[in-house]
C-alpha positions in Angstrom: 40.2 -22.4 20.0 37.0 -23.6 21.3 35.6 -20.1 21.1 36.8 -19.5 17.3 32.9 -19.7 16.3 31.7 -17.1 18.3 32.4 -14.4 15.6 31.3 -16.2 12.9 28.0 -17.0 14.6 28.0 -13.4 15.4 27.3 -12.2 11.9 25.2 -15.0 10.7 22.7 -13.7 13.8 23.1 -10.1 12.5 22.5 -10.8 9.2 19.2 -13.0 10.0 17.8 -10.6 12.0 17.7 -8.1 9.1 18.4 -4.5 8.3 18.4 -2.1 12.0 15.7 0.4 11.5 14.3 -1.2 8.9 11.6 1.5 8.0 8.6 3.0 8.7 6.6 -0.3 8.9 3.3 0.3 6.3 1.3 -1.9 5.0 -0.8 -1.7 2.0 -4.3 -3.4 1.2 -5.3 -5.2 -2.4 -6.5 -2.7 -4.2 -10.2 -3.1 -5.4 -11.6 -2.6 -9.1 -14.7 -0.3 -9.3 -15.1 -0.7 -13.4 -18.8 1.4 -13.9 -17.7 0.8 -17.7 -20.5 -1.2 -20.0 -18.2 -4.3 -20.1 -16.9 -4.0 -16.5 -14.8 -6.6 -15.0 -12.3 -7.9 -17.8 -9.5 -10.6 -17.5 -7.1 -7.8 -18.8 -8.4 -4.7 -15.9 -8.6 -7.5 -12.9 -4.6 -8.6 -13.4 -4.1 -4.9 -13.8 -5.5 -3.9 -10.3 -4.0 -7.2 -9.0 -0.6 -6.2 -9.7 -1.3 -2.4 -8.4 -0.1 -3.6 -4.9 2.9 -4.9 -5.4 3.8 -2.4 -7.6 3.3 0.1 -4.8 4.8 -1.8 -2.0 8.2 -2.1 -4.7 7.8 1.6 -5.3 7.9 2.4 -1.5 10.4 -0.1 -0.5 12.6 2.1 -3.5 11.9 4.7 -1.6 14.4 3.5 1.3 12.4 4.3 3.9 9.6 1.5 4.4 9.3 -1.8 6.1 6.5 -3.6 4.2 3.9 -4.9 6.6 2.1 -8.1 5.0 -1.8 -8.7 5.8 -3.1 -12.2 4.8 -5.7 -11.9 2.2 -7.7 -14.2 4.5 -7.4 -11.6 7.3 -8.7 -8.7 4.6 -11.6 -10.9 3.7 -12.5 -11.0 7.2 -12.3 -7.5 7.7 -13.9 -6.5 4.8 -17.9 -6.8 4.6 -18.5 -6.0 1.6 -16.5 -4.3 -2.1 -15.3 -1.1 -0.6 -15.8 -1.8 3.2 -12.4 -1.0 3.7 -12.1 1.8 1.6 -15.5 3.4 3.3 -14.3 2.4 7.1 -11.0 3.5 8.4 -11.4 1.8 11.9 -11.5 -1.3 10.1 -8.2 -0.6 8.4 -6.8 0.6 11.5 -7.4 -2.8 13.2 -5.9 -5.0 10.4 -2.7 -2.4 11.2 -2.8 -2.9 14.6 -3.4 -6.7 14.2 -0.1 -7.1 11.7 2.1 -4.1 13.5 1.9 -1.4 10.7 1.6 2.3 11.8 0.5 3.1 8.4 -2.2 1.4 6.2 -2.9 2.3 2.8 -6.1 1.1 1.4 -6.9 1.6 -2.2 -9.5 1.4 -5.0 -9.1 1.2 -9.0 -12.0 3.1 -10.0 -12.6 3.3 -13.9 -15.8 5.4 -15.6 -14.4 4.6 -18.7 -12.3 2.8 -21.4 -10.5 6.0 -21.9 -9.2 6.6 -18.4 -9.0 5.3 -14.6 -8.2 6.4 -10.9 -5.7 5.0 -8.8 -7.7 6.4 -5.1 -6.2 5.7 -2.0 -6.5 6.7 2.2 -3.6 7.1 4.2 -4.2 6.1 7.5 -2.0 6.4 10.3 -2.7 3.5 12.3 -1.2 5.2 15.3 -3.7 8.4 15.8 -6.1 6.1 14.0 -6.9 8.3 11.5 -7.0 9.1 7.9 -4.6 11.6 7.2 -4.5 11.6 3.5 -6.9 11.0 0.2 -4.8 10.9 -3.1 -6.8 10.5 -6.4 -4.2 9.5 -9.4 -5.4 9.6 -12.8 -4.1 6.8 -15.4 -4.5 7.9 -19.1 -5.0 4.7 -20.9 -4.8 1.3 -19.8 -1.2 0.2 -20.6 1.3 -1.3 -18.0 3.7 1.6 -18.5 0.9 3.8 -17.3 0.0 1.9 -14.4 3.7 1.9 -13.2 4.2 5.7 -13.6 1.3 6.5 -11.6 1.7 3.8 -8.8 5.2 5.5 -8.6 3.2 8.9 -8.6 1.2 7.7 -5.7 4.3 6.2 -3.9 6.0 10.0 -4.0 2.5 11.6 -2.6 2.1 8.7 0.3 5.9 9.1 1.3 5.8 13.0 1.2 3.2 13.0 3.5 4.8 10.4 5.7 7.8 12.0 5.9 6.7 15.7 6.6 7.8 17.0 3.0 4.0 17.3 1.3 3.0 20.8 2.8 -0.3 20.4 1.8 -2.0 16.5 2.1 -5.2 15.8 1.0 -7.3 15.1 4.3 -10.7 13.6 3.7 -13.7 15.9 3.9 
């Protein structure tokens, strides 16, 4: 009797210490707005690229294969020197991966030339070989949330095919 708990306790412990083989642990970077419009900047396009991350890090997690890897914003301030630092300077990138235990970082810009259209632009960077491995360059026809989700789910089949071996032909940097 006095060792009745010990199975119980058992799968509490299992259960806390989450899933085994969790995923492919990535993490992904706030995505940063680049509007070169005439009214850049608006209330309406900053929530948009706020909510492009977790969007993406849903999207992957859907995916069944990723662990996401949270980075403090503080700890992305501090690495970033200026807007597009990050996006510019892999090493960087690679460093906040090592920092948090990701083997993949994907750092990202919302670019947008116009009120007609934008660009979801991203690096793959495999933390491990520290390296880009990847560019991907989505464009968003109109500025609608339904649009924003299809091609952060567009970006999420790219990132994963080239994770997992089944994009024949990624997008290196040049």
């Amino acid at each position: 009797m006095k060792h009745s708990f010990l199975p119980g306790l058992t799968v509490i412990l299992l259960l806390l210490s989450g899933p085994a083989g969790a995923g492919t642990p990535i993490a992904v970077l706030d995505f940063e707005l680049n509007d070169i419009t005439s009214l850049p900047n608006t209330p309406a396009e900053r929530i948009r690229t706020v909510s492009i991350k977790p969007l993406l890090e849903e999207a992957l997690v859907q995916r069944g294969a990723y662990q996401i890897i949270p980075i403090s914003p503080a700890a992305q301030e501090m690495a970033n020197s200026g807007f597009g630092y990050l996006f510019r300077f892999d090493e960087q990138a690679v460093k906040l991966g090592e920092q948090s235990g990701a083997d993949w970082v994907i750092v990202g810009q919302h670019s947008k030339p116009s009120y007609l259209f934008s660009y979801l632009m991203a690096h793959l960077i495999d933390v491990r070989t520290k390296k880009r491995v990847a560019d991907f360059d989505i464009e968003l026809k109109g500025n609608h949330e339904t649009v924003t989700r299809h091609a952060v789910k567009r970006l999420a089949e790219k990132i994963d095919g080239v994770i997992s071996g089944n994009d024949k032909k990624p997008r290196l940097p040049t």
